[in-house]
N, C-alpha and C positions, 0 to 999 in steps of 0.2 A: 536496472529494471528495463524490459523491453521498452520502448516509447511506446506502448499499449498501458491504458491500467485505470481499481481504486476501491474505500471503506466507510463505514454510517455517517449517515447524513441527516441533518432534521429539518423541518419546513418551520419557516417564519414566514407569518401571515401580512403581505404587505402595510398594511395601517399598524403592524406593532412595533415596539422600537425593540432596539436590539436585544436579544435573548441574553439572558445571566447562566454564568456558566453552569454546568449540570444540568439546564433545562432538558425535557423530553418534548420528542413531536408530535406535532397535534397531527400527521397525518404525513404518511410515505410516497414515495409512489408504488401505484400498483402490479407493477410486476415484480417487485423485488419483496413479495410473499413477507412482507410483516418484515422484514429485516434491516437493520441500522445499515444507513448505506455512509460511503466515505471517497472521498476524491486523494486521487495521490497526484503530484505535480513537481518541473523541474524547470529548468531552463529554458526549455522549447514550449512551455505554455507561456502564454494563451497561442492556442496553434491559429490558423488562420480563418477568418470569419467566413460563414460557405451557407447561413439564410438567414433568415429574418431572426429577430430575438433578442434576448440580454448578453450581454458579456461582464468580462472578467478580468482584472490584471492580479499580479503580484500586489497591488497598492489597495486592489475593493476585492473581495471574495464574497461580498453581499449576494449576488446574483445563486452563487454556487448554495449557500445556506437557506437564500429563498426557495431552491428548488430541491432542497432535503437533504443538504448534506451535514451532518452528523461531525463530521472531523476530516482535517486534512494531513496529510503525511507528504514533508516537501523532501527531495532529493538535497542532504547536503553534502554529500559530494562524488566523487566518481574516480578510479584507477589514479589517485593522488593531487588530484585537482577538486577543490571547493565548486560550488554552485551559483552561480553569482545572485540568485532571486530568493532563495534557500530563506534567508531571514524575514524579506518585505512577508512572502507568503504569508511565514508562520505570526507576524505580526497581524498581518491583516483577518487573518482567521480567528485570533484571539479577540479581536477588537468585536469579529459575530460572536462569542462565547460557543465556538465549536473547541473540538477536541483537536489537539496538537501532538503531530509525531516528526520524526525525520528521521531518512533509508540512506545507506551507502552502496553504492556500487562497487559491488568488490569485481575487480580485473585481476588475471594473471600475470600480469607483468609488472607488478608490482607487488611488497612484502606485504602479507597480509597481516601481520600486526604492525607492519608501518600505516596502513588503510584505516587500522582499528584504532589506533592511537591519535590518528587525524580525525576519524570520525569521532569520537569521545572529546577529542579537544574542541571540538565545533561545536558539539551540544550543547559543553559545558559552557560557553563562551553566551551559545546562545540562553542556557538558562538564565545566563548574569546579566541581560544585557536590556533586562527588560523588568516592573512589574506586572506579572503576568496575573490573568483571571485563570487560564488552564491550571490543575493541578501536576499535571505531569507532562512526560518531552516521553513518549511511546521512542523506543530506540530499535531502528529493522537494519536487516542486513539484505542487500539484495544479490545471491549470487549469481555470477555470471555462469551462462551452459557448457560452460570446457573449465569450472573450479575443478581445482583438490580436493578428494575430501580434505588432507591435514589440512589446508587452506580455511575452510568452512569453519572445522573443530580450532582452528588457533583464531581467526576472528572471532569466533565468540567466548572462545577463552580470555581473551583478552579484554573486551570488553564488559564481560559479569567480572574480572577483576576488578579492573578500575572504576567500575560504576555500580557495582550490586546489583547490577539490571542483566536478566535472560534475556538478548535481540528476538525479536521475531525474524522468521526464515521464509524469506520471499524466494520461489523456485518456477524455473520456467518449466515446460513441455519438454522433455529436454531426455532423449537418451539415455545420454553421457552422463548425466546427475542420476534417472532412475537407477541405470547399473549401481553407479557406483554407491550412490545409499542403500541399493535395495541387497548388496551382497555384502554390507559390512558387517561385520560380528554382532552379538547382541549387545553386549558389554557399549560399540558405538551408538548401536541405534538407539539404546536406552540415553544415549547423553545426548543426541540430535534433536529425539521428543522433546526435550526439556524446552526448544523453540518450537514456538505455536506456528503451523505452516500456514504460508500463505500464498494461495495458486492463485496461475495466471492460468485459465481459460477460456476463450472468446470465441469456441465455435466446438458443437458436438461432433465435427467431422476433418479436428484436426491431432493426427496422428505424428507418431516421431519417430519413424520408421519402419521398415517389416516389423520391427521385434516387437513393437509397442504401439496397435492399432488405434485409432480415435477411442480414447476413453469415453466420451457420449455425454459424461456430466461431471462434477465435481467429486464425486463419490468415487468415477472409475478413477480418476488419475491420482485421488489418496493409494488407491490397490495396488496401480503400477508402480507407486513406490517404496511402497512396504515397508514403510516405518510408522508412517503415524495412523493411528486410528480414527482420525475425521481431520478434515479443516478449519481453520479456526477464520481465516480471510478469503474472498475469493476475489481476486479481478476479472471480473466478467467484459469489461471495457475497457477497448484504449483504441488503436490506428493502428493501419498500413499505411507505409510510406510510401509515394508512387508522383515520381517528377518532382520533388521538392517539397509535394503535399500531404494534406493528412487525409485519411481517408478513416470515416467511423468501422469500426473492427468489433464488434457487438456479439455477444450468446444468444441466441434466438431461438431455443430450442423444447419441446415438452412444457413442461409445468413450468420452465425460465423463460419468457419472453420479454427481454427487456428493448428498449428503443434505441434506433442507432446516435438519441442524441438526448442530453440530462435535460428535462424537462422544456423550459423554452431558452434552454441557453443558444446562441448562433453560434456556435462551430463546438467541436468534438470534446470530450474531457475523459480522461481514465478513472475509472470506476468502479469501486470493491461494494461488496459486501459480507457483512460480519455474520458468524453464524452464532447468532444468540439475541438476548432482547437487550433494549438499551442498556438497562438495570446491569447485566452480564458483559457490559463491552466495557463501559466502566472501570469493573472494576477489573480487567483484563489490561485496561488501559494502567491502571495505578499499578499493578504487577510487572510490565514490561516496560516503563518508563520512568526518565529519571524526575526524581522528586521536583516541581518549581516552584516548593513554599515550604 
């Protein structure tokens, strides 16, 4: 996943104690038009402090749940390498009674059922390794913008094998992946729907070459790539990298206007939203995740 990003979120009212799993929010923020919002995170969060506010480690994610988050999705692992914060997250987020997932970074240069098999041993490792309030371990793929399609189709072939779980399909802005989704046969495109998409974009006036001009919104860049009939996640937040820093990279566009920063947290966070009501994420969440009871 781009270091940009994220999915629902729910507000806990300072004077209550910690929310019980399954709770709904008494109240979202406002520009994210009624919809469950959700934080994704990896290694390089907490990125670095840049105003006044709450923060956040791997060890408290209180901050992130006070200001509506819904569920977090941590990076456990990357082109054959683990995450080293991957577990504290997911711990800590259990502990608010938010929802719990974790994405892999698929890279080229390495087997993508060796990827899929690390990612699958890490979930499971981490289902075991705890008792959990979450219901389920949400399982995503993130592929990188120069995949294979076989690449794609054999990681998640391999992981609905060993796990019974459909991954969700995280995709960037990305050319190279429109083509090549968008002219595979119908026979593939029917097996790629089977993962729920989940776009990354953080500006109506970013385009991915002549061929494929700024989609404008979430709707155009389902179009450009012509498999799926809506989106199911959207990352509308995450950074631009620039000297070492992070810099907020935010959707600010029409009837989307969200803030360059998650409510009063002090520095940047990546940022999805789920396209449905809590009630529907739910149970999207128990569909795409592995069992943790």
């Amino acid at each position: 996943m781009t270091r940009l990003s994220l999915l629902p979120l729910i507000v806990l009212l300072a004077h209550c104690t910690s929310p019980q799993p399954g709770s709904t929010p008494s109240s979202l923020p406002p520009n994210s038009r009624g919809l469950p919002q959700i934080v994704n995170v990896s290694a390089y969060d907490p990125k670095e402090r840049q105003r006044e506010g709450r923060s956040y480690s791997e060890n408290d994610v209180s901050a992130l749940r006070a200001n509506g988050a819904s569920g977090l999705i941590a990076r456990a692992g990357k082109g054959g390498n683990l995450d080293t914060k991957c577990a504290n997250f997911l711990a800590s987020a259990d502990r608010q009674g938010m929802l719990v997932g974790v994405y892999y970074r698929l890279q080229t240069h390495v087997d993508a059922v060796a990827q899929a098999d690390q990612f699958v041993a890490r979930a499971q490792s981490l289902a075991r390794s705890r008792s959990w309030n979450a219901s389920s371990l949400l399982l995503c793929g993130d592929f990188d913008a120069n995949s294979r399609l076989s690449d794609i189709l054999r990681f998640m072939d391999r992981v609905e094998a060993r796990t019974g779980v459909v991954p969700v399909a995280y995709l960037e802005n990305s050319a190279h992946l429109k083509i090549l989704l968008g002219n595979a046969d119908a026979a593939t495109k029917a097996k790629l729907r089977r993962m729920p998409y989940w776009l990354a974009l953080y500006s109506h006036e970013s385009g991915a070459g002549p061929q494929f001009p700024a989609p404008g919104n979430p709707k155009g860049l389902v179009n450009q790539y012509r498999v799926w009939s809506d989106w199911t996640l959207w990352q509308y937040g995450g950074v631009d990298w620039e000297g070492g820093r992070s810099r907020p990279k935010v959707y600010n566009h029409g009837p989307w206007r969200f803030s360059p920063f998650f409510g009063n947290l002090d520095r940047p966070v990546e940022r999805n939203v789920f396209n449905g009501s809590p009630a529907a994420l739910h149970s999207f969440w128990q569909r795409h995740g592995l069992p943790l009871k």
